[in-house]
C-alpha positions as protocol buffer text, in pm:
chain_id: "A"
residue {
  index: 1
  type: UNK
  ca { x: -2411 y: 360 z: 241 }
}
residue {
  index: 2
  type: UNK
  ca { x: -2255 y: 317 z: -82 }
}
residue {
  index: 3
  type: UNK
  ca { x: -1966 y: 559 z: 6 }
}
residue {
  index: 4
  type: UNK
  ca { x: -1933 y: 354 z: 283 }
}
residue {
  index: 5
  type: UNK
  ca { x: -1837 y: 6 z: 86 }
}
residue {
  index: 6
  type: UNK
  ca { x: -1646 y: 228 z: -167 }
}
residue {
  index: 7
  type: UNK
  ca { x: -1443 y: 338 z: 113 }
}
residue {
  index: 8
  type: UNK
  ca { x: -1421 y: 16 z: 232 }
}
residue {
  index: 9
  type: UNK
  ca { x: -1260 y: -158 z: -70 }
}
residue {
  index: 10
  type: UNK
  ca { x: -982 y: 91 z: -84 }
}
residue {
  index: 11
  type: UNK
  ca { x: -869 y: 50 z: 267 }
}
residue {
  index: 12
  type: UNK
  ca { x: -887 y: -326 z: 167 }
}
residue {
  index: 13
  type: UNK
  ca { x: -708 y: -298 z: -177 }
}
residue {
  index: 14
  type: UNK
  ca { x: -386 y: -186 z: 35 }
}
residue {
  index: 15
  type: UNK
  ca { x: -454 y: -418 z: 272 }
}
residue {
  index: 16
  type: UNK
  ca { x: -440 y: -699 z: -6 }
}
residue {
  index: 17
  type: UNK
  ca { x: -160 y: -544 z: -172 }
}
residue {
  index: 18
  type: UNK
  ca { x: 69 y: -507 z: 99 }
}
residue {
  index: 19
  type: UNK
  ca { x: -17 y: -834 z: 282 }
}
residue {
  index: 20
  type: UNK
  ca { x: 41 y: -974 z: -104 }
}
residue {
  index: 21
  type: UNK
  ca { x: 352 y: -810 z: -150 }
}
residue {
  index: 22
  type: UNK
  ca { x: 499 y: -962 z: 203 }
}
residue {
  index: 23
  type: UNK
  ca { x: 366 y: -1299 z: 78 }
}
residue {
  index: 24
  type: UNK
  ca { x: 534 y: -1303 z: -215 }
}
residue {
  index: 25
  type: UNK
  ca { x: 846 y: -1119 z: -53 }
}
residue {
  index: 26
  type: UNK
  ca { x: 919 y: -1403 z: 213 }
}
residue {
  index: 27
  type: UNK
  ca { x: 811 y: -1686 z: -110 }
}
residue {
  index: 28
  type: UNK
  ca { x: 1089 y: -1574 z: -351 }
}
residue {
  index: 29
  type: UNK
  ca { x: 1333 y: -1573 z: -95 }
}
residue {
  index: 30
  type: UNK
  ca { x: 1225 y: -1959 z: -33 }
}
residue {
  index: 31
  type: UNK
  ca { x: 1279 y: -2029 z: -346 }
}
residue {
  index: 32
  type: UNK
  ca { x: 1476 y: -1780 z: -567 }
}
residue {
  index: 33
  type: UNK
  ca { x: 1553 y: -1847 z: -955 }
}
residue {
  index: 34
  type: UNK
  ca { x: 1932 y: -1874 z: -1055 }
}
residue {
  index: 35
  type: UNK
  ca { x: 1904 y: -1492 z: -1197 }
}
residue {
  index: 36
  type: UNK
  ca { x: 1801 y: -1386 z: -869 }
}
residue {
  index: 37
  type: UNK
  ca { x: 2047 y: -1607 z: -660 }
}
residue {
  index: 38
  type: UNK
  ca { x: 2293 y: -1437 z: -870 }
}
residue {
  index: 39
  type: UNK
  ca { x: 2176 y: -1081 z: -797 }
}
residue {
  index: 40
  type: UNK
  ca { x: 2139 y: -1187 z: -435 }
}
residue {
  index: 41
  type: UNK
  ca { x: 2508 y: -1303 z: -404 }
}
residue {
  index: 42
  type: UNK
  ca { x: 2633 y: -995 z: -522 }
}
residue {
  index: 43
  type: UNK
  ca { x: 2394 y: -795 z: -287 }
}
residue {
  index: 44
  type: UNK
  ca { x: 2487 y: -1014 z: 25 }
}
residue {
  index: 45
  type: UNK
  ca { x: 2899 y: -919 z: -87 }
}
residue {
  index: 46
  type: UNK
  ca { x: 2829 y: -538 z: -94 }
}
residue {
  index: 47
  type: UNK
  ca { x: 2883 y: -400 z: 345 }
}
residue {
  index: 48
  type: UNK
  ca { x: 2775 y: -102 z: 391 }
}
residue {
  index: 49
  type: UNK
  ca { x: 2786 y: 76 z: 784 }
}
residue {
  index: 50
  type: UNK
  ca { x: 2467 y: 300 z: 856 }
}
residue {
  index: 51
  type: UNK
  ca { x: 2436 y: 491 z: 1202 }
}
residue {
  index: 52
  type: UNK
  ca { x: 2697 y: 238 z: 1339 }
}
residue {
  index: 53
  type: UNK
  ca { x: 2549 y: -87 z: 1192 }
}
residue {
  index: 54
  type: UNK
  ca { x: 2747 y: -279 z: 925 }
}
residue {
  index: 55
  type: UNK
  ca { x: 2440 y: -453 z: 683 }
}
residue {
  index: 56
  type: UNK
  ca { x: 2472 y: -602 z: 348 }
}
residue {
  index: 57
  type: UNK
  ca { x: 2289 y: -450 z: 107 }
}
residue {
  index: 58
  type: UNK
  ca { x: 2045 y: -792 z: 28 }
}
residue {
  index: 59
  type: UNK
  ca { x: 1954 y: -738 z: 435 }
}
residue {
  index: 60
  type: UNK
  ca { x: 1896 y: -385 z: 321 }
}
residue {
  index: 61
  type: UNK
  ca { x: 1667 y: -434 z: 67 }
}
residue {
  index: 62
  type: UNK
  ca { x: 1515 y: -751 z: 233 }
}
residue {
  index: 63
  type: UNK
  ca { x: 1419 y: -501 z: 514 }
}
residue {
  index: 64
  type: UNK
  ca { x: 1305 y: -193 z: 337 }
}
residue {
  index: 65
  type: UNK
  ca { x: 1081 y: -447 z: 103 }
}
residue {
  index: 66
  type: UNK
  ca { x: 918 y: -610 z: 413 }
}
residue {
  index: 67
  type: UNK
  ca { x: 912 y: -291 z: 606 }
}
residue {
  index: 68
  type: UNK
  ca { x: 688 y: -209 z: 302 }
}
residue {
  index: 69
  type: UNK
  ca { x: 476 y: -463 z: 315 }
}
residue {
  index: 70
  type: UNK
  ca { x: 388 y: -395 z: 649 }
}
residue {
  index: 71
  type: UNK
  ca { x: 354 y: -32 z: 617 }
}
residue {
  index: 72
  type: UNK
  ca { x: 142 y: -55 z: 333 }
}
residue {
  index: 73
  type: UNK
  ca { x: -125 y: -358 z: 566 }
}
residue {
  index: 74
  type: UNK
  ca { x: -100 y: -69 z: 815 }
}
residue {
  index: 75
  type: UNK
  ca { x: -229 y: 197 z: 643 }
}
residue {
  index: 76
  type: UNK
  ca { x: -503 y: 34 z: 497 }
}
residue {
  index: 77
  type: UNK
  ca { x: -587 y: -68 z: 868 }
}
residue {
  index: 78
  type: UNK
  ca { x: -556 y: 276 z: 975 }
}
residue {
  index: 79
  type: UNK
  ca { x: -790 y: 371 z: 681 }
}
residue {
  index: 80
  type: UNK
  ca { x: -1037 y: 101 z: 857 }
}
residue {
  index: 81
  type: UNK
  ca { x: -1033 y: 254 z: 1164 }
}
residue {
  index: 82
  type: UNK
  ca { x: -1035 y: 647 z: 1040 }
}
residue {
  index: 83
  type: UNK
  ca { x: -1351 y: 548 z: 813 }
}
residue {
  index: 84
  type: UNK
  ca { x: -1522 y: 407 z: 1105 }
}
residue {
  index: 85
  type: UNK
  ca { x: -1430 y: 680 z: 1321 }
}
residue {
  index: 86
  type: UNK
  ca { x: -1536 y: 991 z: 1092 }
}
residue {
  index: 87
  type: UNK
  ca { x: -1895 y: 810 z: 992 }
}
residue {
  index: 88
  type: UNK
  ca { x: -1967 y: 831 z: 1374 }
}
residue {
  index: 89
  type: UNK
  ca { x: -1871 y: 1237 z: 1337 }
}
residue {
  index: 90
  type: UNK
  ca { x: -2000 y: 1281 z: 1011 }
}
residue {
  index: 91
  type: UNK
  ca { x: -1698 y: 1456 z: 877 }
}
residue {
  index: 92
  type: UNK
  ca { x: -1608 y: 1143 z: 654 }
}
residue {
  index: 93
  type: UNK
  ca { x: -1503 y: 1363 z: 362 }
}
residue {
  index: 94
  type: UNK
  ca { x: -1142 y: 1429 z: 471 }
}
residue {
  index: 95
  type: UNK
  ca { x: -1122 y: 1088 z: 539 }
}
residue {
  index: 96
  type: UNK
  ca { x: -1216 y: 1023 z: 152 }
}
residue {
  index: 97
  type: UNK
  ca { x: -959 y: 1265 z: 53 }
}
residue {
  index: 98
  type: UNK
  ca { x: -680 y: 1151 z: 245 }
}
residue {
  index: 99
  type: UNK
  ca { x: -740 y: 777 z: 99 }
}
residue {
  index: 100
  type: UNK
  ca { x: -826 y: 916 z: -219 }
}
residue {
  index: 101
  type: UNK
  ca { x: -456 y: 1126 z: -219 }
}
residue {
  index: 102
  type: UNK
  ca { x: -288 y: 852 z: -99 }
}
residue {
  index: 103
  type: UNK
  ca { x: -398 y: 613 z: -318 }
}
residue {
  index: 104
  type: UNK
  ca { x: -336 y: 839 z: -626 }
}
residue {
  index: 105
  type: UNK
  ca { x: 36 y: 863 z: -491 }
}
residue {
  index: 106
  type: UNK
  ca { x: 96 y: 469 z: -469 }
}
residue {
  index: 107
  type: UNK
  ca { x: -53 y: 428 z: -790 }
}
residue {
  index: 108
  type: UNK
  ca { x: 166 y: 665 z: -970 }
}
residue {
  index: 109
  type: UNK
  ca { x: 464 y: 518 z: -800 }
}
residue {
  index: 110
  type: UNK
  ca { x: 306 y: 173 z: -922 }
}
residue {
  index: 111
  type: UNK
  ca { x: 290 y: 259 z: -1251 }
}
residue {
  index: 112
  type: UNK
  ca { x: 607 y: 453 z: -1275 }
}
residue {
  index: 113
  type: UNK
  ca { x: 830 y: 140 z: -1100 }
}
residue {
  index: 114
  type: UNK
  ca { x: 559 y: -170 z: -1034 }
}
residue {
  index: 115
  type: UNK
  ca { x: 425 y: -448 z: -1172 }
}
residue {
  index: 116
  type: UNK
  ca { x: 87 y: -525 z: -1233 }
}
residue {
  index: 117
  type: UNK
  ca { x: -27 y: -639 z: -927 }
}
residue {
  index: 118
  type: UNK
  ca { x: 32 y: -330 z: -709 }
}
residue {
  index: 119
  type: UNK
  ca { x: -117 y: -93 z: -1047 }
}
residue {
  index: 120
  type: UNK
  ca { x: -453 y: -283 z: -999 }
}
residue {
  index: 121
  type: UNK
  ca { x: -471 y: -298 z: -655 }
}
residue {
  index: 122
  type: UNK
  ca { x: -419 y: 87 z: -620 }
}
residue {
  index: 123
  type: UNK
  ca { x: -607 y: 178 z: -955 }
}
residue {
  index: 124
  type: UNK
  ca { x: -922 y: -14 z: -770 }
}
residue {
  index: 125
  type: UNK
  ca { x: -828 y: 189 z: -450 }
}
residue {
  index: 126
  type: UNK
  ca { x: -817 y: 520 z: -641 }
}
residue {
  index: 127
  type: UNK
  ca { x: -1173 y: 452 z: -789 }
}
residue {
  index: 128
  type: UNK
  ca { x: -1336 y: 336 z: -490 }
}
residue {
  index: 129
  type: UNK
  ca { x: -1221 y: 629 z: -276 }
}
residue {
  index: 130
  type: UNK
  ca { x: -1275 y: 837 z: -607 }
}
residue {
  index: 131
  type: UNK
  ca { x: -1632 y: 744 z: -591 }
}
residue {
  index: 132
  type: UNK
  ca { x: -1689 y: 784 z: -212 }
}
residue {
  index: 133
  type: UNK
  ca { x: -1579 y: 1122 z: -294 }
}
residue {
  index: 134
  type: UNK
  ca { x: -1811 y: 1175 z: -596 }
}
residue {
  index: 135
  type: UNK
  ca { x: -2139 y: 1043 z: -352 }
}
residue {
  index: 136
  type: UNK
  ca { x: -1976 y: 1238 z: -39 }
}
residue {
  index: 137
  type: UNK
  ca { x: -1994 y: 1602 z: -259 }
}
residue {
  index: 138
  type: UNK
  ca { x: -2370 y: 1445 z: -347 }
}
residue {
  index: 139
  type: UNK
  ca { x: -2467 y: 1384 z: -24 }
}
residue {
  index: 140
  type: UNK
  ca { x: -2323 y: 1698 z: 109 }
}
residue {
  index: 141
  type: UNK
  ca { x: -2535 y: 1887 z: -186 }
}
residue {
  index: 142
  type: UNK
  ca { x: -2896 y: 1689 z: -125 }
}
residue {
  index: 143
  type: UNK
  ca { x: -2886 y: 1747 z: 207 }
}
């Protein structure tokens, strides 16, 4: 049971982060400082043609930063649903591992290039699925 709410709070730690991240995405663009109107300028002034598409480079990052966001809400869905699914088979521990790996990897990349709201967010994911883990290899040895 308890591996089951651990499990549950990382799958909802990227949930939060990336529905944060779009959230706070979409509100800086509403209202941008000077620095970043500045920055944004000079992105929006820089073409560039990919695959046969001409894009500035602010629509560029604007869509690889939302893409993000929505990627990262998705996985902690599909988390959700894999969780859900491997309790009802009993094989829940690559299910731990593959939350517990990914979550290691966005945290690194957090605290490598992030600020601190991503870094918690994954730190609490890496814990949580750290501990399903820890009471999956104790359940697996008790019974």
């Amino acid at each position: 049971m308890q591996s089951a709410l651990a499990f549950r709070i990382g799958a909802w730690s990227w949930i939060v982060c990336g529905t944060g991240h779009s959230i706070l995405d979409v509100a800086m663009r509403l209202s941008p400082s000077l620095e970043e109107e500045r920055v944004d300028a000079v992105l929006r002034g820089q073409v560039m043609n990919l695959g046969g598409v001409s894009r500035t480079s602010y629509e560029v990052m604007q869509g690889i930063s939302l893409a993000m966001g929505a990627a990262i809400v998705t996985v902690g869905v599909l988390l959700l649903y894999i969780g859900r699914l491997s309790s009802s088979t009993g094989r829940t521990r690559p299910a731990v591992l593959i939350g517990l790996v990914a979550s290691v990897l966005m945290l690194g990349l957090a605290v490598a290039l992030l600020p601190s709201p991503p870094i918690v967010l994954f730190s609490v994911a890496t814990a949580a699925f750290g501990f399903a883990l820890v009471r999956e290899g104790r359940a697996a040895t008790a019974g």
